[in-house]
C-alpha positions in Angstrom: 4.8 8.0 8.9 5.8 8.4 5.2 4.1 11.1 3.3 5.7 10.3 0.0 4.6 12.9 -3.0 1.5 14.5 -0.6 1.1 17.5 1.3 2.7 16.4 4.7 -0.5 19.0 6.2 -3.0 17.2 4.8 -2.4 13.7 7.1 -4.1 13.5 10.2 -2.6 12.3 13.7 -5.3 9.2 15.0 -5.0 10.5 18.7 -5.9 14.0 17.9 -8.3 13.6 15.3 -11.4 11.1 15.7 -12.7 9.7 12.4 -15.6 12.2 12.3 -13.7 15.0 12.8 -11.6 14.4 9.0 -14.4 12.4 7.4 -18.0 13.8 8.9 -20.1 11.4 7.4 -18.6 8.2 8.0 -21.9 6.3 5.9 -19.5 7.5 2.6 -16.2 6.3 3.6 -15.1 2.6 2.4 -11.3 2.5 2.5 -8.8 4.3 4.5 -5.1 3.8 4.7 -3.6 3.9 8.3 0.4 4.4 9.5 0.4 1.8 12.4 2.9 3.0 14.2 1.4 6.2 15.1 -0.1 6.7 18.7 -4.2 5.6 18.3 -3.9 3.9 15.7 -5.1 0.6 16.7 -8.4 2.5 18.5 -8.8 4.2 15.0 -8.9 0.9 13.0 -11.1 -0.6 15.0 -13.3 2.4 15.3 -13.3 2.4 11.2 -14.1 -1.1 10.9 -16.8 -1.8 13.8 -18.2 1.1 11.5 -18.0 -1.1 8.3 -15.2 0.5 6.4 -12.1 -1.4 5.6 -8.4 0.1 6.4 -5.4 -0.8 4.7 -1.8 -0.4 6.2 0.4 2.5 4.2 2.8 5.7 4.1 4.4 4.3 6.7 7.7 3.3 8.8 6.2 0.7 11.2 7.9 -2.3 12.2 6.6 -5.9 11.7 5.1 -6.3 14.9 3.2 -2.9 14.9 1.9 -4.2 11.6 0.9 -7.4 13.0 -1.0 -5.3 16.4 -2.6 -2.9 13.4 -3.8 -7.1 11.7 -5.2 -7.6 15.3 -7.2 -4.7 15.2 -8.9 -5.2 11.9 -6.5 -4.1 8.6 -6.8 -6.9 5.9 -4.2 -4.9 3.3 -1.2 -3.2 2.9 -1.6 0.3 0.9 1.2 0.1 -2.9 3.5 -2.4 -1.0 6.8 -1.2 -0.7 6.2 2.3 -1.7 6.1 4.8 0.8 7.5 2.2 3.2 11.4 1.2 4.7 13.1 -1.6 2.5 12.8 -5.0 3.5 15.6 -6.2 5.9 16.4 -9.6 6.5 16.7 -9.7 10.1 14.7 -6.8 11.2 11.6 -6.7 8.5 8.9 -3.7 8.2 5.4 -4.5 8.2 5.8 -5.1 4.5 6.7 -9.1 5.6 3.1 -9.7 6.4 2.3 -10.4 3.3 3.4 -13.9 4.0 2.5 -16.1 6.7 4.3 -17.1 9.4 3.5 -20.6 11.6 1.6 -20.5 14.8 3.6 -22.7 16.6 7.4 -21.4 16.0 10.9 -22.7 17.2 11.5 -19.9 20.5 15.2 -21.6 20.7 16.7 -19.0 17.9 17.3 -15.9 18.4 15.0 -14.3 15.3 11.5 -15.3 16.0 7.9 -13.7 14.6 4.4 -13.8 16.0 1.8 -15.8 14.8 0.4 -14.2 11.6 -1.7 -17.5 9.9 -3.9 -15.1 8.0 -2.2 -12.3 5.9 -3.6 -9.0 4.5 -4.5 -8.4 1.2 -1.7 -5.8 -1.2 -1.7 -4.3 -3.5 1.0 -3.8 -6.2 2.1 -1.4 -8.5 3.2 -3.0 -11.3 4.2 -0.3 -13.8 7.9 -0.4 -14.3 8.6 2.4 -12.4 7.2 2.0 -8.5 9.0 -1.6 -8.0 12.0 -3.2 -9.8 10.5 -6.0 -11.6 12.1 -9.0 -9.6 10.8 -7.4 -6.3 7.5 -7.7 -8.2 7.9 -11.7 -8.6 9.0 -12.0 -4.9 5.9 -9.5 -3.4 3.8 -11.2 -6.2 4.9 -15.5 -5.4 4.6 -14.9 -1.8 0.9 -15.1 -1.7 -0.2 -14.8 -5.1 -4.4 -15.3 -3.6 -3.9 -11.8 -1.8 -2.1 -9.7 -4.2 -4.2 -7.2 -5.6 -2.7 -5.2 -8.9 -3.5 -1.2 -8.6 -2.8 1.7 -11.6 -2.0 4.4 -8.7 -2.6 6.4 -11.4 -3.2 10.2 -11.3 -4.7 12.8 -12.8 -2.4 13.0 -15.9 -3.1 10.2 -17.4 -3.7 10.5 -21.3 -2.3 13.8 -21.2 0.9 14.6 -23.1 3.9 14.8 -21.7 5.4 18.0 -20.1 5.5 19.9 -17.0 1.9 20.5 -14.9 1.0 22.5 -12.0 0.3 20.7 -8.6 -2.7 21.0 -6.5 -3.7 20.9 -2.8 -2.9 17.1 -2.2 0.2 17.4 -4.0 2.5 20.4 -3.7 5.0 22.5 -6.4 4.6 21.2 -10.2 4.2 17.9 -11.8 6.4 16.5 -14.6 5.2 13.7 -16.6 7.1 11.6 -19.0 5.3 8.7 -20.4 3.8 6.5 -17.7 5.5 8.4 -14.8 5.0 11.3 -12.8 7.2 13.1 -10.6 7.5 16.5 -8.6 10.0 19.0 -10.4 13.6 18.7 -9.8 13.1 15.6 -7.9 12.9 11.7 -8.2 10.0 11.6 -6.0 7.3 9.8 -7.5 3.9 11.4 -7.8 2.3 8.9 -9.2 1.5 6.5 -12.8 -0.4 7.3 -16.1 -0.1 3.5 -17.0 -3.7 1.7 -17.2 -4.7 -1.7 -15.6 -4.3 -3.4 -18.6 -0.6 -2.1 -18.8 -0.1 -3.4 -15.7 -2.0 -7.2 -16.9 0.3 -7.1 -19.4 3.6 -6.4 -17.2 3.1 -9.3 -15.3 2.5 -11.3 -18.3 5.9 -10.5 -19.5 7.4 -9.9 -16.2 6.1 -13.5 -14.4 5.0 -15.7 -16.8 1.8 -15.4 -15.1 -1.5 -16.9 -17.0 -4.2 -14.7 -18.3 -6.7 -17.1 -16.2 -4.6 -16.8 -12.8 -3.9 -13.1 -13.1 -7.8 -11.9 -13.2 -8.5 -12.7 -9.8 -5.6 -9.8 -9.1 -8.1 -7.1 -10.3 -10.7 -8.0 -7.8 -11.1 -6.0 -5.1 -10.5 -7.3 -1.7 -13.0 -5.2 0.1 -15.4 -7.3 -0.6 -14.1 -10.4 1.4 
């Protein structure tokens, strides 16, 4: 589990916590973000969705395969791709890969193979400059452009000048914002962005060369597929 910029107190365990425990009322929840590669967490998703609410896979150090048992269960999306999660690795990738899809009929005479995954989740990207070096935004974005979703992961500070803010219960010590990013005090740890959607439109204009027409269909949300 990666905790990023939040209060490492604040994240729940699946096997010691059942959904209504953290949530009471589950009739209000519609997204959660799971770790797959903690113990229960394939019970948990498939608790959440039988009950109608959609999980996304995040803040997290699983493997490729305990991404792919976490697809099984029920996740359709990956939670800021590549934020909060190990680097991709070309021999030993984390569940950040499944973005792509791999063949359901593969060679077994190499010695790197992958499991079936014909129907990759939806992820989302955060486009802003400062969460993802721009070309690891064209490769994450050109591997499966119909299930990239573009997100602001913006905070609180947006639209407020620059300088130094307290924190708050999710995120501990102070904030210091400067332009369009946020990070905790004395650290490169980032918080979180101030840029707005249409900032981030406009990045992957300039970034990709992508179309007005084929970039709207990034701003819809994929949980209602």
């Amino acid at each position: 589990m990666k905790t990023g910029a939040h209060n490492p107190s604040l994240f729940q365990l699946p096997a010691e916590n059942p959904p209504s425990s953290v949530y009471g009322d589950l009739s209000t929840v519609k997204l959660v973000t799971v770790a797959p590669e903690l113990e229960g967490s394939s019970s948990l998703i498939s608790q959440l969705t039988k009950a109608g609410i959609k999980v996304s896979l995040g803040h997290s150090s699983a493997t490729y395969d305990e991404g792919l048992t976490a697809i099984s269960a029920g996740a359709t999306a990956l939670t800021h791709t590549l934020n909060a999660m190990p680097p991709l690795h070309h021999r030993s990738p984390p569940f950040a890969a499944l973005i792509s899809p791999t063949s359901p009929s593969l060679p077994t005479s190499t010695s790197l193979t992958a499991k079936p995954n014909p129907n990759p989740p939806y992820y989302s990207l955060i486009a802003d400059g400062h969460h993802l070096h721009p070309s690891i935004v064209s490769l994450l974005y050109r591997a499966n452009p119909s299930k990239c979703v573009l997100v602001t992961d913006s905070v609180e500070l947006a639209g407020l000048q620059d300088g130094v803010y307290e924190g708050h219960a999710q995120v501990e010590g102070r904030q210091v914002k400067e332009g369009s990013r946020v990070v905790k005090e004395g650290t490169e740890t980032l918080i979180g962005g101030c840029a707005s959607l249409q900032g981030k439109l406009d990045g992957l204009f300039i970034l990709l060369f992508v179309p007005f027409a084929q970039s709207c269909p990034l701003l819809e949300s994929w949980a209602n597929k």
